[in-house]
PDB file of N, CA, C, O and CB in Angstrom:
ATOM      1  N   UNK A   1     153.690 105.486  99.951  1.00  0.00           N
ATOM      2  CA  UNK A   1     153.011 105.607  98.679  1.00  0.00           C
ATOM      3  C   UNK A   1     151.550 105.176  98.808  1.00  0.00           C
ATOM      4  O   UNK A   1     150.648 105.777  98.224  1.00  0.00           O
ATOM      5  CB  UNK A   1     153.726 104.774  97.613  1.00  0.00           C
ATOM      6  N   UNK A   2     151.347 104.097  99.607  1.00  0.00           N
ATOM      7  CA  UNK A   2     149.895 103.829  99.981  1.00  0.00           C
ATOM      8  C   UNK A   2     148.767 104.790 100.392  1.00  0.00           C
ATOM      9  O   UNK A   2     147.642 105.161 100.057  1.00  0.00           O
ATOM     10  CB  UNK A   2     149.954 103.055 100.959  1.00  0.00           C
ATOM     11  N   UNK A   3     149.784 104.986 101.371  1.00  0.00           N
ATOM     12  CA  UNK A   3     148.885 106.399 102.151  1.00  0.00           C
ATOM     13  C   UNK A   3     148.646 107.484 101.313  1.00  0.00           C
ATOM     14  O   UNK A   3     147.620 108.092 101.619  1.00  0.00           O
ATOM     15  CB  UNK A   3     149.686 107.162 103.419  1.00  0.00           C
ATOM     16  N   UNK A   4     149.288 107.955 100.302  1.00  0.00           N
ATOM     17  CA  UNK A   4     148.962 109.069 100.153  1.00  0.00           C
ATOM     18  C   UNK A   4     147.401 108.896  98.818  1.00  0.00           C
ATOM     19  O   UNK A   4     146.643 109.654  98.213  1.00  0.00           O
ATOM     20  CB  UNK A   4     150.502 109.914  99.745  1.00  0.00           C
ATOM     21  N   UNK A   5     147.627 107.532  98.940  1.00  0.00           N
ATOM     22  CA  UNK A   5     146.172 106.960  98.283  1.00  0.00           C
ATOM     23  C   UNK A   5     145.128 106.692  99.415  1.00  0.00           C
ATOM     24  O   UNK A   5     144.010 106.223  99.204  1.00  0.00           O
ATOM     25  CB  UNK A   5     146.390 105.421  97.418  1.00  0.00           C
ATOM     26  N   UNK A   6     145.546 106.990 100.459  1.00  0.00           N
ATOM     27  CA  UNK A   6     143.912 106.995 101.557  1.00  0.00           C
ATOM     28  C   UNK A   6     143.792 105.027 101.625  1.00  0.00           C
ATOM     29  O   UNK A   6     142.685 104.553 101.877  1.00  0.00           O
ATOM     30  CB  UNK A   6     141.788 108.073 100.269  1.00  0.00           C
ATOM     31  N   UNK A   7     144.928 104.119 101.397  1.00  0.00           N
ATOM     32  CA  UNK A   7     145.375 102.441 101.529  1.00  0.00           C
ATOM     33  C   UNK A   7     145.932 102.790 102.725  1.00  0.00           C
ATOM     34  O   UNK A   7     146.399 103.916 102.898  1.00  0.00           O
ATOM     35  CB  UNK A   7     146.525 101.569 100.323  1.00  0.00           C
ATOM     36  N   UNK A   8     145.934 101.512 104.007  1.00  0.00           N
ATOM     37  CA  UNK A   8     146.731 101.430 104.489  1.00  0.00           C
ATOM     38  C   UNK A   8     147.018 100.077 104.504  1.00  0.00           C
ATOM     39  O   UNK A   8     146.383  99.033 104.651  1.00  0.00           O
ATOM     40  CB  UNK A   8     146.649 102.041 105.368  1.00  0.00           C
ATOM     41  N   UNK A   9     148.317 100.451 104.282  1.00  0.00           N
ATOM     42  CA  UNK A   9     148.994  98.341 103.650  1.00  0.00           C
ATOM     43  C   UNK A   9     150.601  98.471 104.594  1.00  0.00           C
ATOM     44  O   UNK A   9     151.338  99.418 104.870  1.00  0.00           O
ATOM     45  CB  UNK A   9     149.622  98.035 100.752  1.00  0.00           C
ATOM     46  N   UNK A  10     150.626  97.239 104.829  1.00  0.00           N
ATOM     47  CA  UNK A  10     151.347  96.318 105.660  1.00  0.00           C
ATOM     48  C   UNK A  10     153.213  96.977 104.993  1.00  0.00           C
ATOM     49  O   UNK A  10     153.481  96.911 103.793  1.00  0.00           O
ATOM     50  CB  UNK A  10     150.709  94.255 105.215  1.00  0.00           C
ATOM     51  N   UNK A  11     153.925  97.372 105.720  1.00  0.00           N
ATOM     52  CA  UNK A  11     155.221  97.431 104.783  1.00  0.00           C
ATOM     53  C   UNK A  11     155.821  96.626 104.751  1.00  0.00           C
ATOM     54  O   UNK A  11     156.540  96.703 105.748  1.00  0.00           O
ATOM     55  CB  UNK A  11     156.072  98.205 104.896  1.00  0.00           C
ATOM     56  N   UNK A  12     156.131  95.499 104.025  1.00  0.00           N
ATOM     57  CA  UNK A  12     157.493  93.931 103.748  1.00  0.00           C
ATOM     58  C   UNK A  12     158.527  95.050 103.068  1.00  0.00           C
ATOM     59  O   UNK A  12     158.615  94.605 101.924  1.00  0.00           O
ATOM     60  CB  UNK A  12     156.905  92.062 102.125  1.00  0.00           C
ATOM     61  N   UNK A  13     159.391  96.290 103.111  1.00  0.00           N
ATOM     62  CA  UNK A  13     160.318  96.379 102.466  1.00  0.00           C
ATOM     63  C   UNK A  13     160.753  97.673 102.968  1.00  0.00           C
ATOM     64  O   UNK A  13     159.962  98.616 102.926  1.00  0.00           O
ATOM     65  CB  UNK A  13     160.097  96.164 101.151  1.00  0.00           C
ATOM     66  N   UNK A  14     162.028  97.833 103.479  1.00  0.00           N
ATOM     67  CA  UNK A  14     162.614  99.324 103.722  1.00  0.00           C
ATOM     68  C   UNK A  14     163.227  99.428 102.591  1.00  0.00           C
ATOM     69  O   UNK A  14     163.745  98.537 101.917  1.00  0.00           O
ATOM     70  CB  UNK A  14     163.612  99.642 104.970  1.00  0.00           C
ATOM     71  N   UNK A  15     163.145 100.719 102.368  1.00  0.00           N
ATOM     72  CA  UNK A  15     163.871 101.244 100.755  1.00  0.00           C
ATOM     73  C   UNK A  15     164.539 102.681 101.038  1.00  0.00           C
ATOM     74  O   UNK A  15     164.182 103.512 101.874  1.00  0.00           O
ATOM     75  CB  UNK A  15     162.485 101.512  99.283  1.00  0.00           C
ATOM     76  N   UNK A  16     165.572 102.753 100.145  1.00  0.00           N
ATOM     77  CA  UNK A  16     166.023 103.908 100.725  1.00  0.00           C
ATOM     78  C   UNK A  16     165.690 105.651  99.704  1.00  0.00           C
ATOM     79  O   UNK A  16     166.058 105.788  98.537  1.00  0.00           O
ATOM     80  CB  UNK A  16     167.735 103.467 100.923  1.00  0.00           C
ATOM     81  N   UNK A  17     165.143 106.471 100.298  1.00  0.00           N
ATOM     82  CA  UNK A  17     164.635 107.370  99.627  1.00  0.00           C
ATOM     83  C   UNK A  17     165.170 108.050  98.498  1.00  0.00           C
ATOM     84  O   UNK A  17     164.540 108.422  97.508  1.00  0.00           O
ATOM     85  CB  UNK A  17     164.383 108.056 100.337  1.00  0.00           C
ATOM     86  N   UNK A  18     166.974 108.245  98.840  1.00  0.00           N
ATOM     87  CA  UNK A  18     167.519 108.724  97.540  1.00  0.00           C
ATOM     88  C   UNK A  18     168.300 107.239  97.344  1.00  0.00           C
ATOM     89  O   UNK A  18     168.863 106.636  98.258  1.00  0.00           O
ATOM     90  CB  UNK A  18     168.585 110.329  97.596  1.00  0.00           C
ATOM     91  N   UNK A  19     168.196 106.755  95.832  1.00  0.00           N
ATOM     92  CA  UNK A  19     169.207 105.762  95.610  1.00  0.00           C
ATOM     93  C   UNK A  19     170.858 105.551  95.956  1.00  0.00           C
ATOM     94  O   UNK A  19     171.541 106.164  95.135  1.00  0.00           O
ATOM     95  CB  UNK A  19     169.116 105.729  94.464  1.00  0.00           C
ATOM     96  N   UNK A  20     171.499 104.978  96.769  1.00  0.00           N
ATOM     97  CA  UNK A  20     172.572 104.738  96.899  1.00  0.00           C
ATOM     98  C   UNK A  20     174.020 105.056  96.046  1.00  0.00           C
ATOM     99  O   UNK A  20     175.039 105.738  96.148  1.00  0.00           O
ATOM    100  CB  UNK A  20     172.303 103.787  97.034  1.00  0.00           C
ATOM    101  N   UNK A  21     173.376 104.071  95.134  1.00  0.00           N
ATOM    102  CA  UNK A  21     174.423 103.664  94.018  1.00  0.00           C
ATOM    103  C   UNK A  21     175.573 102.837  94.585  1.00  0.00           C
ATOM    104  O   UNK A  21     176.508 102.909  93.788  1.00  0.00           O
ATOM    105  CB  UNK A  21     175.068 104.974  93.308  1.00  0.00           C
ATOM    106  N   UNK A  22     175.830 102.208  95.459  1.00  0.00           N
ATOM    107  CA  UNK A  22     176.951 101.480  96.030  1.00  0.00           C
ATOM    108  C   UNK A  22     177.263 102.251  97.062  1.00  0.00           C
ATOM    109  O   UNK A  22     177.267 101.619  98.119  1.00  0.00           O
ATOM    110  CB  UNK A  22     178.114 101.219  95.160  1.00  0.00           C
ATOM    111  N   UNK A  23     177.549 103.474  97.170  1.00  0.00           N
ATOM    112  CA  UNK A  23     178.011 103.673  97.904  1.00  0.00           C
ATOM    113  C   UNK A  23     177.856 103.780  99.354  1.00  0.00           C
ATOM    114  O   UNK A  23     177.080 104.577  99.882  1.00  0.00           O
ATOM    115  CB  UNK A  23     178.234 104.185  97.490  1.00  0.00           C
ATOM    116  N   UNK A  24     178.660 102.907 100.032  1.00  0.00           N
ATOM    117  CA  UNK A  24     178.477 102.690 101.178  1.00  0.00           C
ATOM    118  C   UNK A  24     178.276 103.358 102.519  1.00  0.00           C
ATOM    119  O   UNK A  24     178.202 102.839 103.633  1.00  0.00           O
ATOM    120  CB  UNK A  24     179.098 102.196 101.200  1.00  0.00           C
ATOM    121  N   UNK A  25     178.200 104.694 102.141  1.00  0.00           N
ATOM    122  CA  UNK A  25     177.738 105.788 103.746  1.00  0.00           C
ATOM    123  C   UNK A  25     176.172 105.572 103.146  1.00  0.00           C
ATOM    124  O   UNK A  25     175.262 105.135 103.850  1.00  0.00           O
ATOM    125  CB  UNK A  25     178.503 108.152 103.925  1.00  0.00           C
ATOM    126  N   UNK A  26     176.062 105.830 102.179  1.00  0.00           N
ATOM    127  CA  UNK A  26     174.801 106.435 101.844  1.00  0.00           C
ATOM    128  C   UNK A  26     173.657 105.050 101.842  1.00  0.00           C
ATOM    129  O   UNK A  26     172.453 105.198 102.052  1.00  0.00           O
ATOM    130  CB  UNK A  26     174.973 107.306 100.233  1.00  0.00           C
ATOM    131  N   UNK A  27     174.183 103.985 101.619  1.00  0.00           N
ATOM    132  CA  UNK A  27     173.259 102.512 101.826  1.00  0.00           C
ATOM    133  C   UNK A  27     173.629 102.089 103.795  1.00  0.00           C
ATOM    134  O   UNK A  27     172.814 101.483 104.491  1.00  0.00           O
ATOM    135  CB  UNK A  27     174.172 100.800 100.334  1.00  0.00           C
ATOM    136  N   UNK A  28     174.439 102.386 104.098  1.00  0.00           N
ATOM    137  CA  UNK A  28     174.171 102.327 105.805  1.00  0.00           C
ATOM    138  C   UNK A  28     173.544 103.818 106.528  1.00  0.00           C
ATOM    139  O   UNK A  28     173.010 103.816 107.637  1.00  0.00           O
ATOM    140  CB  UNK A  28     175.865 101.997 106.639  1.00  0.00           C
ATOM    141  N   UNK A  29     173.702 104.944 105.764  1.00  0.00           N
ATOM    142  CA  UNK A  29     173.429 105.960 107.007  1.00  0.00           C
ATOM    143  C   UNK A  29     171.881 106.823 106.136  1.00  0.00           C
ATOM    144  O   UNK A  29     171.021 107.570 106.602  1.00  0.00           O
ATOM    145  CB  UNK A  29     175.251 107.330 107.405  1.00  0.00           C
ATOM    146  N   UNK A  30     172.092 106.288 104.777  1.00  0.00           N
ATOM    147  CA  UNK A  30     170.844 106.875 104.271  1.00  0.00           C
ATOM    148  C   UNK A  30     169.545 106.859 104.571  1.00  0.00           C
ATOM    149  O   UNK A  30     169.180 105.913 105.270  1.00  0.00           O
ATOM    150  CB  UNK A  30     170.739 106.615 103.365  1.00  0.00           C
ATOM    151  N   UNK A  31     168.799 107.586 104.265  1.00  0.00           N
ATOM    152  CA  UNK A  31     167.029 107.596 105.264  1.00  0.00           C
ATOM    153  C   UNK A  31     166.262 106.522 104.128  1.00  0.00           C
ATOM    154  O   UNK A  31     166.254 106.429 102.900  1.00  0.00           O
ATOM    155  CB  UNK A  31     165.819 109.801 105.333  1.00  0.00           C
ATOM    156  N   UNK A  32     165.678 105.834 105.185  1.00  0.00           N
ATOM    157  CA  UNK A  32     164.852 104.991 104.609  1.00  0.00           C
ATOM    158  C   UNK A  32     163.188 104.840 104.502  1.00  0.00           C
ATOM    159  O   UNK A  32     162.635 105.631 105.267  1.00  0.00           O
ATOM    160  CB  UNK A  32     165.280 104.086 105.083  1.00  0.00           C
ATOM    161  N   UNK A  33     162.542 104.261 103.965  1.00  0.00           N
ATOM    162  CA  UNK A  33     161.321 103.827 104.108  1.00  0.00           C
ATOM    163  C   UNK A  33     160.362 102.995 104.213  1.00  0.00           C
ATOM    164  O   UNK A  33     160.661 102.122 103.397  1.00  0.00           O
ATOM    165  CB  UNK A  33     161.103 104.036 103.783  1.00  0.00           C
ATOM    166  N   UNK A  34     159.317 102.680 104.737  1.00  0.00           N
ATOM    167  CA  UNK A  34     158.921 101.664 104.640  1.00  0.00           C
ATOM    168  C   UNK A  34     157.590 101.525 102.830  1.00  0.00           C
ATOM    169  O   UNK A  34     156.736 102.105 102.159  1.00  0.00           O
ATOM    170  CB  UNK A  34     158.351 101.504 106.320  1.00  0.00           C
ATOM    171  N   UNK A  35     158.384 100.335 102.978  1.00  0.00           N
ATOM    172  CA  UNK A  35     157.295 100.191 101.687  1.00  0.00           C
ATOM    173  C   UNK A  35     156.344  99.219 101.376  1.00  0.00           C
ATOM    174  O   UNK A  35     157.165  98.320 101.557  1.00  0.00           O
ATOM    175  CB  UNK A  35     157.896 100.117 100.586  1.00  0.00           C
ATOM    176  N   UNK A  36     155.281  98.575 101.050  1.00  0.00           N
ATOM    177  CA  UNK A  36     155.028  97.006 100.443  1.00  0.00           C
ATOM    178  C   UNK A  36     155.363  96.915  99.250  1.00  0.00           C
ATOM    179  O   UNK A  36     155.719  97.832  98.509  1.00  0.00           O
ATOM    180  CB  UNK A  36     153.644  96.459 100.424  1.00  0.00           C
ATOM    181  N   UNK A  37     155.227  95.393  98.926  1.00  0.00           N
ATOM    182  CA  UNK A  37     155.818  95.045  97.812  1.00  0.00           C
ATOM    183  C   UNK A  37     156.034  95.260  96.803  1.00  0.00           C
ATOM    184  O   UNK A  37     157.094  95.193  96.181  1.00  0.00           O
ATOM    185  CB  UNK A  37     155.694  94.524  97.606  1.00  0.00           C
ATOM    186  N   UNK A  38     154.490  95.714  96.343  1.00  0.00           N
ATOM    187  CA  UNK A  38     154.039  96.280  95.138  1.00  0.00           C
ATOM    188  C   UNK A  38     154.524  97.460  94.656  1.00  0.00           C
ATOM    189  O   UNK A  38     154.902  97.705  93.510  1.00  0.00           O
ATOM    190  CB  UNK A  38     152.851  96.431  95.184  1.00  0.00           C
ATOM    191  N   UNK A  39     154.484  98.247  95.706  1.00  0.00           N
ATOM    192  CA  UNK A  39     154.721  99.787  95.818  1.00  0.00           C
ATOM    193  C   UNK A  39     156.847  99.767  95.448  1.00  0.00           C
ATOM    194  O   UNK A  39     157.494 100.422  94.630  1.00  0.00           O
ATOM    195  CB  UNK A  39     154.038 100.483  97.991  1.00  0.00           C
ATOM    196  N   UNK A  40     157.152  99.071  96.134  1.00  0.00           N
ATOM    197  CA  UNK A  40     158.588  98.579  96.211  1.00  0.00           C
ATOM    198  C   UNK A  40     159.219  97.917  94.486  1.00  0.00           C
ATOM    199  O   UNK A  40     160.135  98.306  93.761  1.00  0.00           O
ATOM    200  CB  UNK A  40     158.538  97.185  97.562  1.00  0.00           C
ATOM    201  N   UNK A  41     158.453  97.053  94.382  1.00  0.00           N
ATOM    202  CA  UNK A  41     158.907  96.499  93.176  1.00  0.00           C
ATOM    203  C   UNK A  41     158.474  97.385  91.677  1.00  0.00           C
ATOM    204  O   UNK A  41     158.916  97.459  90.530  1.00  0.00           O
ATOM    205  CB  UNK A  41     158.291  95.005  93.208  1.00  0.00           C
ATOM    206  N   UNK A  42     157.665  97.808  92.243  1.00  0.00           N
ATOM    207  CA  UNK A  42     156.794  98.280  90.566  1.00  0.00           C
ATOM    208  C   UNK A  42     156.955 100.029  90.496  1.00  0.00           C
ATOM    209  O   UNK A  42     157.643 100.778  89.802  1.00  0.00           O
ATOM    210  CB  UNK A  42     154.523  97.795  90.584  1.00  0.00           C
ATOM    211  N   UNK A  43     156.015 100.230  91.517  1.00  0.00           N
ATOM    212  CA  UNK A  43     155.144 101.752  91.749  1.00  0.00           C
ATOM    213  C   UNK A  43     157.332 102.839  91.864  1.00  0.00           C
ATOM    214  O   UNK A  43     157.667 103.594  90.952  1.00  0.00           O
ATOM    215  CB  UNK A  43     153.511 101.676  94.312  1.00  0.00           C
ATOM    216  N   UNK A  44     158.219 102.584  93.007  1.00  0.00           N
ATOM    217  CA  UNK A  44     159.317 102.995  93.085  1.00  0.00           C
ATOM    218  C   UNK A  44     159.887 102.792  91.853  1.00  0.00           C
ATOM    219  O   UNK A  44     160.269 103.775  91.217  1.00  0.00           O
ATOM    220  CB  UNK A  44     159.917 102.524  94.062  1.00  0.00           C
ATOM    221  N   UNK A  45     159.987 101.897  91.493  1.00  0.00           N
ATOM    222  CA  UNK A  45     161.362 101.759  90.155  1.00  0.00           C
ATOM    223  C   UNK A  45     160.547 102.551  88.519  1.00  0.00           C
ATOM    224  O   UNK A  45     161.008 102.623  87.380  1.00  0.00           O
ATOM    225  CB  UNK A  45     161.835  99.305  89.711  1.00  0.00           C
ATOM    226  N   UNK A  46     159.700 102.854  88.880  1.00  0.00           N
ATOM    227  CA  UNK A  46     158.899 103.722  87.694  1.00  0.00           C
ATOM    228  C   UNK A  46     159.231 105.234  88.250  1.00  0.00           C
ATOM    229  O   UNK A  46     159.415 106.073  87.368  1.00  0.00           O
ATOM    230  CB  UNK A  46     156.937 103.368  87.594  1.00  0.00           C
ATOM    231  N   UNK A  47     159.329 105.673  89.608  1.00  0.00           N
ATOM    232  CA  UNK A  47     159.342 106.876  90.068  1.00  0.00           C
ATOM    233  C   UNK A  47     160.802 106.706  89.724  1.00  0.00           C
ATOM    234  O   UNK A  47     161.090 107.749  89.135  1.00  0.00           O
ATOM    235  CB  UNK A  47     158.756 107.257  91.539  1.00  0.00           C
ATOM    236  N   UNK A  48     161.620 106.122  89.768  1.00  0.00           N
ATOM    237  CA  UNK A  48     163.627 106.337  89.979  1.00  0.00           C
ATOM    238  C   UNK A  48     163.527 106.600  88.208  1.00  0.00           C
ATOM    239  O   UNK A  48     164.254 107.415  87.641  1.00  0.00           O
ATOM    240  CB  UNK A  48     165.076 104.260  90.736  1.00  0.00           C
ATOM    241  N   UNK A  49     162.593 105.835  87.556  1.00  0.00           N
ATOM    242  CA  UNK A  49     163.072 106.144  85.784  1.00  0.00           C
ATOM    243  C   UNK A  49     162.362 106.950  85.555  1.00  0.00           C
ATOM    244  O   UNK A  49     162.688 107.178  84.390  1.00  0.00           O
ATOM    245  CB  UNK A  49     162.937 105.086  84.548  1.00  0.00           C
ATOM    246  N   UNK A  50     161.305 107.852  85.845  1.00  0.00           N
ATOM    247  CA  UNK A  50     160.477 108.712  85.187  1.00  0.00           C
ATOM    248  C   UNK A  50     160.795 110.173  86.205  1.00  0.00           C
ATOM    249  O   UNK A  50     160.625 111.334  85.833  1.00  0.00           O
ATOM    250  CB  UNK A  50     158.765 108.042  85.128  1.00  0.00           C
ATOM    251  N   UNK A  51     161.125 109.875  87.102  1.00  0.00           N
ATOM    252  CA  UNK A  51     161.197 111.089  88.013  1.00  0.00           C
ATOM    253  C   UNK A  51     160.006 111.680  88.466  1.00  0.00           C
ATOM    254  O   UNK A  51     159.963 112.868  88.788  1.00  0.00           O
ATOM    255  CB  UNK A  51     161.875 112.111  87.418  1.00  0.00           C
ATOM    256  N   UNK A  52     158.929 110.845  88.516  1.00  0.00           N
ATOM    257  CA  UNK A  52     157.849 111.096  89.290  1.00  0.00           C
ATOM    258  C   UNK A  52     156.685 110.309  89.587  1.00  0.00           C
ATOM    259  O   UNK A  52     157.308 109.309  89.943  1.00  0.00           O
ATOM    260  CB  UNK A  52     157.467 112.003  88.904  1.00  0.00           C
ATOM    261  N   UNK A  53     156.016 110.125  89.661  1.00  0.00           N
ATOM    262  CA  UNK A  53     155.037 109.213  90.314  1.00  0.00           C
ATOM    263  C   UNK A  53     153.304 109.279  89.380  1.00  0.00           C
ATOM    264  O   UNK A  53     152.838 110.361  89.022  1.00  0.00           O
ATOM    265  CB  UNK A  53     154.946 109.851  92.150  1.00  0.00           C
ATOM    266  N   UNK A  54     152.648 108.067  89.149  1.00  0.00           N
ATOM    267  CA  UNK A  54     152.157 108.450  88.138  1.00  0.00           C
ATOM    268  C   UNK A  54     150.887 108.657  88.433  1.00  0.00           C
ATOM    269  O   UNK A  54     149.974 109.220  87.831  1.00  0.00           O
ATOM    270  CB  UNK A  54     152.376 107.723  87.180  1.00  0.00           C
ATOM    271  N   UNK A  55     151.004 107.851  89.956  1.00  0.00           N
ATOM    272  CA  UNK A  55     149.977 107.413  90.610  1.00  0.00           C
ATOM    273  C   UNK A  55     148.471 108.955  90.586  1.00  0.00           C
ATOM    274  O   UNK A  55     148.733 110.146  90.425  1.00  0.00           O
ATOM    275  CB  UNK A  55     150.789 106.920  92.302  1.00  0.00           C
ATOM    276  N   UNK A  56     147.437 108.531  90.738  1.00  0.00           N
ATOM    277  CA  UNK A  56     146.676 110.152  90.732  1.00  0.00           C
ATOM    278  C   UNK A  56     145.379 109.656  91.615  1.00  0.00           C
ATOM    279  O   UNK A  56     145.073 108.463  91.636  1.00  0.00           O
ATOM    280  CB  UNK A  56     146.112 110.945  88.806  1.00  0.00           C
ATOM    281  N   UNK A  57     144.870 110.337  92.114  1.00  0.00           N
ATOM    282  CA  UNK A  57     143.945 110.643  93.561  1.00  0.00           C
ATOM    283  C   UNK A  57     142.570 109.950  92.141  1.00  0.00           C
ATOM    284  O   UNK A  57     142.521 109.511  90.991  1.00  0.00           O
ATOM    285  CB  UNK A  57     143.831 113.117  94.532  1.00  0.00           C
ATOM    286  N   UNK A  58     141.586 110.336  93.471  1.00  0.00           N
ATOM    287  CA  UNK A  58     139.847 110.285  93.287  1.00  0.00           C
ATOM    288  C   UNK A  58     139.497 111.486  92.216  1.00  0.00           C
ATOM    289  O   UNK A  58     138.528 111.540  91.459  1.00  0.00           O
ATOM    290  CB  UNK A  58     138.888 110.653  94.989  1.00  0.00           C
ATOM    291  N   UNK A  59     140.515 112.384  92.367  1.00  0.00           N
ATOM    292  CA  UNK A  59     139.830 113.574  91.537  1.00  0.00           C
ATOM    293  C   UNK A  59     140.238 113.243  89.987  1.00  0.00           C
ATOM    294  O   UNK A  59     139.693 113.774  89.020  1.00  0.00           O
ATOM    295  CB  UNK A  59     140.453 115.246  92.054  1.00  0.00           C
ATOM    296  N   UNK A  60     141.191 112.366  89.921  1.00  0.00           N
ATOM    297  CA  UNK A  60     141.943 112.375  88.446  1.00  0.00           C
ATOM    298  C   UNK A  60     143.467 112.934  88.470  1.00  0.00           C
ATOM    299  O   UNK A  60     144.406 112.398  87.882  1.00  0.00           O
ATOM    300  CB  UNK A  60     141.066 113.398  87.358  1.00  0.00           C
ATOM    301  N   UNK A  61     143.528 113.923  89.132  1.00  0.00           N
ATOM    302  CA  UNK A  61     144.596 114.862  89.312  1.00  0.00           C
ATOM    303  C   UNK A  61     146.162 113.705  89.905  1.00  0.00           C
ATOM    304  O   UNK A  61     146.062 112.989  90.901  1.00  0.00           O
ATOM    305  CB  UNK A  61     143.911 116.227  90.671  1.00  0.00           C
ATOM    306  N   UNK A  62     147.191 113.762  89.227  1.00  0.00           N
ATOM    307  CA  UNK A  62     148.411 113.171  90.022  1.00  0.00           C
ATOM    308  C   UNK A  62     148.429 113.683  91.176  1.00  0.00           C
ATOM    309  O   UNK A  62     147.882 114.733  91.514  1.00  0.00           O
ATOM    310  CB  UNK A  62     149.730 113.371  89.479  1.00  0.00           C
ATOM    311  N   UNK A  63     149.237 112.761  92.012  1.00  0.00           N
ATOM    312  CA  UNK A  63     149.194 113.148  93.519  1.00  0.00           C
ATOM    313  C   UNK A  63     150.975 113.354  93.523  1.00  0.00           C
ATOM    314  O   UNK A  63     151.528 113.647  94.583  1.00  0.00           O
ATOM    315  CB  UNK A  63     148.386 111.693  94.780  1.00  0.00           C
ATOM    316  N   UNK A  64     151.655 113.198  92.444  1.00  0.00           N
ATOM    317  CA  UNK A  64     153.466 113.902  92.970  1.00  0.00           C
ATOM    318  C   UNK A  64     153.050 115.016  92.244  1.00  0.00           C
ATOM    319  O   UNK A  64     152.562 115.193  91.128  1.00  0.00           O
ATOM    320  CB  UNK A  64     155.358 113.062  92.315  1.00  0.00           C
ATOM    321  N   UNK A  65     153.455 115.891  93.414  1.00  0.00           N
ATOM    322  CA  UNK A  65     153.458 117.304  92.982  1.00  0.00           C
ATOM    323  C   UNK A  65     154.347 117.388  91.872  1.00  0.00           C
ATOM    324  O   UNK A  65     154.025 118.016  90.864  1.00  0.00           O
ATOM    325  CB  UNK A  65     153.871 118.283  94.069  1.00  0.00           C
ATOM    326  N   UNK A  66     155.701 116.666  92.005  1.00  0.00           N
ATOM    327  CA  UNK A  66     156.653 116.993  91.108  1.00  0.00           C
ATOM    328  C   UNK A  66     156.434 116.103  89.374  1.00  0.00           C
ATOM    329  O   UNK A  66     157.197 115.653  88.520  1.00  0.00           O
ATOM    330  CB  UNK A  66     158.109 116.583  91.987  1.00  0.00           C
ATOM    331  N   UNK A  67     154.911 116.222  89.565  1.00  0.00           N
ATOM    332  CA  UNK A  67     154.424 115.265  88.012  1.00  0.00           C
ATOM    333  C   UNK A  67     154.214 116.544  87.009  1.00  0.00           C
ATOM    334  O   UNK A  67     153.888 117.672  87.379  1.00  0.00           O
ATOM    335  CB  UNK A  67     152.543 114.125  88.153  1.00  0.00           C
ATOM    336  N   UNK A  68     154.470 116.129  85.652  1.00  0.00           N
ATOM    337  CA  UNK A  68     154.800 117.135  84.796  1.00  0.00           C
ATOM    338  C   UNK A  68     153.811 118.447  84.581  1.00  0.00           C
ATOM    339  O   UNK A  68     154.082 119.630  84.376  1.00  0.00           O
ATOM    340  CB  UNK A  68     154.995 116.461  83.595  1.00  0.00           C
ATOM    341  N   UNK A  69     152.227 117.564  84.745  1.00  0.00           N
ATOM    342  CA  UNK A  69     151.285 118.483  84.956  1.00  0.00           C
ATOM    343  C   UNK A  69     151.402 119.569  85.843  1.00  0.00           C
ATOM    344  O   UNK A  69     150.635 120.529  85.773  1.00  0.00           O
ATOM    345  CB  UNK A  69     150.345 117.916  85.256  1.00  0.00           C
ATOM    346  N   UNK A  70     152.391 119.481  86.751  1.00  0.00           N
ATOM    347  CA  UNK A  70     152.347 120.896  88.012  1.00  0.00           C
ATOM    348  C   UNK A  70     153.666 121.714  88.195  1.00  0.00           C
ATOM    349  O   UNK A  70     154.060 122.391  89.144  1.00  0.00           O
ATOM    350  CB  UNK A  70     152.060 120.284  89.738  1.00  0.00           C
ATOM    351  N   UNK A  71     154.473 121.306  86.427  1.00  0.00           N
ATOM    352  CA  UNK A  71     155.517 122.358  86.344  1.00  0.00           C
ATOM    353  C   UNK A  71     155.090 123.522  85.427  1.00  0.00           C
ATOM    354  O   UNK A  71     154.291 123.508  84.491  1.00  0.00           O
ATOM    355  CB  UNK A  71     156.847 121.747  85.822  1.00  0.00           C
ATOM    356  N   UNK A  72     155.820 124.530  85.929  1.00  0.00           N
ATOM    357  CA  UNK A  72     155.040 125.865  84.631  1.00  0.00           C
ATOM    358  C   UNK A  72     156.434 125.981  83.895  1.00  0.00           C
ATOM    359  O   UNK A  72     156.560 126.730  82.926  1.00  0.00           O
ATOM    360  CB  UNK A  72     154.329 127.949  85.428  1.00  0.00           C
TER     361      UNK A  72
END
């Protein structure tokens, strides 16, 4: 999430890309990521409830493609 802001920050947190939910193949064999804290605690758990990312570049423009502005 840093990077795609042109940050490069330290990762303290693997997270896993699709949420688990308990279940246990998917929290041992699921793909993970690296994250920092911030990005981990705050910036992710806004993307899992909103379904997208709110974050937006230098131009103004959101940077998740999948943000509401870039559905037709």
């Amino acid at each position: 999430m840093c990077l795609r802001e042109g940050r490069v920050t330290a990762a303290t947190c693997a997270d896993h890309v699709e949420p688990h939910h308990n279940d246990p193949n998917k929290f041992w064999l699921g793909r993970l990521q690296s994250l920092c804290d911030h990005c981990y605690n705050s910036r992710k758990k806004d993307v899992e409830r909103r379904g997208y990312d709110r974050a937006v570049g230098v131009d103004g423009l959101p940077l998740d493609p999948g943000h509401p502005v870039y559905r037709t």
